[in-house]
C-alpha angles and dihedrals in degrees: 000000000000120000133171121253117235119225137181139198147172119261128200136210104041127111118235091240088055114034101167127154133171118196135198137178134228092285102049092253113143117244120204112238139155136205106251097185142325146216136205117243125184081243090054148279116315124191133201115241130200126203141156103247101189127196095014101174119254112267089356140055171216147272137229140176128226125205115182131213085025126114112234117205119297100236111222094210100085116068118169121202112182101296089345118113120198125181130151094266105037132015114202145183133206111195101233090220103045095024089217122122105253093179126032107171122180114205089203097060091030091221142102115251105192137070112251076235090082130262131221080040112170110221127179111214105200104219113208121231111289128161109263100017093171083077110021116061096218127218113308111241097168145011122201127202124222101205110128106085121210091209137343113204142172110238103178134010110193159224089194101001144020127198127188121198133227134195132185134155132207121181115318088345136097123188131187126207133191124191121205147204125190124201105243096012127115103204142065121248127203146199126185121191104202121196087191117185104156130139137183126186138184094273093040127060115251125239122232127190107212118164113210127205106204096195138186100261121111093197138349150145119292103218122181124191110229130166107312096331133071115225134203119211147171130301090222113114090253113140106242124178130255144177120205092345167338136226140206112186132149096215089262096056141348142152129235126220110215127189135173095207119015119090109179111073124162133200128210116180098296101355123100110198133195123184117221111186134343127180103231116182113209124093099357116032098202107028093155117017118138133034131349129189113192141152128213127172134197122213132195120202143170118248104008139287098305076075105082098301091121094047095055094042086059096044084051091058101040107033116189118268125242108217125188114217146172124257109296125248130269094269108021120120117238086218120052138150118199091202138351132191133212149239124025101247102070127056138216109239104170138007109183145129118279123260083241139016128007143300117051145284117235105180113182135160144213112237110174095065097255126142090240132201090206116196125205117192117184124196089252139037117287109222087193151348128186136181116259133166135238087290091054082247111148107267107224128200096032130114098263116218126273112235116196115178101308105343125084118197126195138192103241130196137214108300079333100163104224125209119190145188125201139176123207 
């Protein structure tokens, strides 16, 4: 599954009352793009710009070109209907009482993925009191639904995204959901605003924020991504920990719940779980009380993780970087890569220098199982690469790596993690 990376930049020069850019790549085509916010600075108003940026090179890469005042293209892939979100990939509904998607459908699996019920439904599980809370989610006396929306709104409509907006209150909170559709993506992203004030104490039951995904899926296999490994585990409602994802898939068809910043996830049956916030009491009291900014996504896909779930996990976390820079110099490519790793299957983990000495450590590792020849081609010759460990020593009695001109390739083992370290 290939999909295109999104970007997003400043761009200078532009008023608040006409924010208009136009962008082009290396080449003059016209890229559809569309301004997302903006800030005054003393030097001049700068606006936030949004764009597909396909086939950006691994580790590297490419180069665009902003006009402003002037109007890009108007994309024809996005129509919004009410609460009702429409682009060439995934078509969606909010219901505008509840703010909950009652209908997710991909075009590409030509099927539905969510429960009728509502996904991306908010819950708050009330915890009774139980000695450190901080660690222990304690017995569960009451859940709330938060199903009675104060306002669901559309807050952009194209040409590359649309966002819809949705507020609810409970007790002294107020948290604030968008929704979002990309243009050539086929996943939701989320953000959630939480004014989160909260407590619980050891005579009160403490409130916990969980969002819960009832998909179309009558059974399936519960995946989590942890440090180098990926790990199955019960369908139980346990809380496991997780790092970028997890994944419920029946081997025809699943969806992947992503995060940048939330570890604890459940899964019942056909339900995928993430928990957002809790206020625990012991040791802290008000661990988090005030105001929260994270993203989520959920992304349906055909087979089961192995295809592209990790990709897209990584490219959520480290979302390519928008640079402004001055005009190139006679003789450099507007599209580079400084390394790039194959094949599919292992994963670059660290490039950095070593802890002594010269050159530089690469460290990657295979995650589907497969006995890999992995491949590592950097954008000039490699005088040398040898095998090290964790603690950059010289690893002996190993097949060391084959270098040729600028490319290094290594003899990897099932889920092995790799460190090298290379001169140039």
């Amino acid at each position: 599954m290939k999909l295109p990376s999104w970007g997003d930049f400043d761009a200078r020069g532009v008023t608040a009352a006409d924010a208009s850019v136009k962008l082009t790549d290396h080449q003059g085509r016209t890229v559809p793009c569309q301004v997302v916010g903006g800030k005054l600075f003393p030097n001049g108003y700068r606006v936030r710009v949004l764009f597909g940026a396909s086939d950006v090179p691994a580790c590297g890469y490419r180069t665009y070109y902003c006009s402003v005042l002037e109007h890009g293209p108007e994309s024809q892939n996005i129509v919004v209907k009410g609460t009702k979100i429409e682009t060439d990939l995934l078509s969606l509904t909010v219901d505008p009482r509840t703010g909950r998607i009652t209908k997710l459908y991909d075009k590409r699996l030509k099927r539905n993925i969510l429960k009728r019920s509502g996904g991306n439904a908010l819950r708050v599980y009330m915890e009774r009191p139980h000695p450190m809370s901080a660690w222990n989610i304690g017995p569960i006396s009451t859940v709330y639904e938060l199903d009675q929306a104060e306002r669901v709104t559309v807050i952009e409509k194209g040409p590359v995204r649309a966002g819809i907006e949705v507020e609810y209150r409970f007790n002294r909170s107020k948290l604030i959901q968008r929704i979002y559709l990309c243009v050539g993506m086929p996943r939701v992203d989320f953000e959630l605003e939480a004014h989160w004030f909260e407590q619980g104490d050891a005579t009160t039951d403490a409130p916990m924020l969980r969002v819960e995904f009832p998909l179309m899926l009558n059974k399936g296999n519960f995946v989590c991504d942890t440090p180098f490994c990926v790990v199955e585990r019960p369908r139980d409602g346990r809380e496991v920990p997780a790092q970028k994802w997890v994944d419920l898939s029946n081997g025809q068809w699943g969806a992947a719940l992503l995060s940048d910043s939330k570890y604890g996830y459940s899964c019942t049956k056909n339900v995928l779980r993430m928990t957002l916030l809790r206020s625990s009491y012991d040791p802290d009291r008000y661990p988090d009380q005030g105001l929260h900014h994270f993203r989520y996504a959920l992304l349906p896909h055909e087979g089961d993780w192995r295809f592209g779930v990790m990709k897209e996990g990584l490219g959520f976390n480290l979302p390519l970087l928008g640079i402004e820079t001055a005009s190139r110099k006679d003789g450099q490519s507007p599209v580079g890569s400084f390394l790039l790793l194959e094949p599919e299957n292992v994963f670059l983990s660290a490039v950095k220098p070593p802890e002594q000495g010269d050159g530089l450590i690469v460290r990657f590792w295979e995650a589907e199982g497969k006995t890999t020849t992995a491949r590592l081609r950097f954008a000039r010759p490699v005088r040398s690469a040898i095998r090290v460990d964790l603690l950059e020593d010289p690893l002996a009695n190993v097949a060391q790596p084959g270098v040729d001109g600028n490319t290094v390739t290594v003899e990897t083992q099932p889920h092995e993690v790799v460190s090298l370290q290379l001169k140039f």
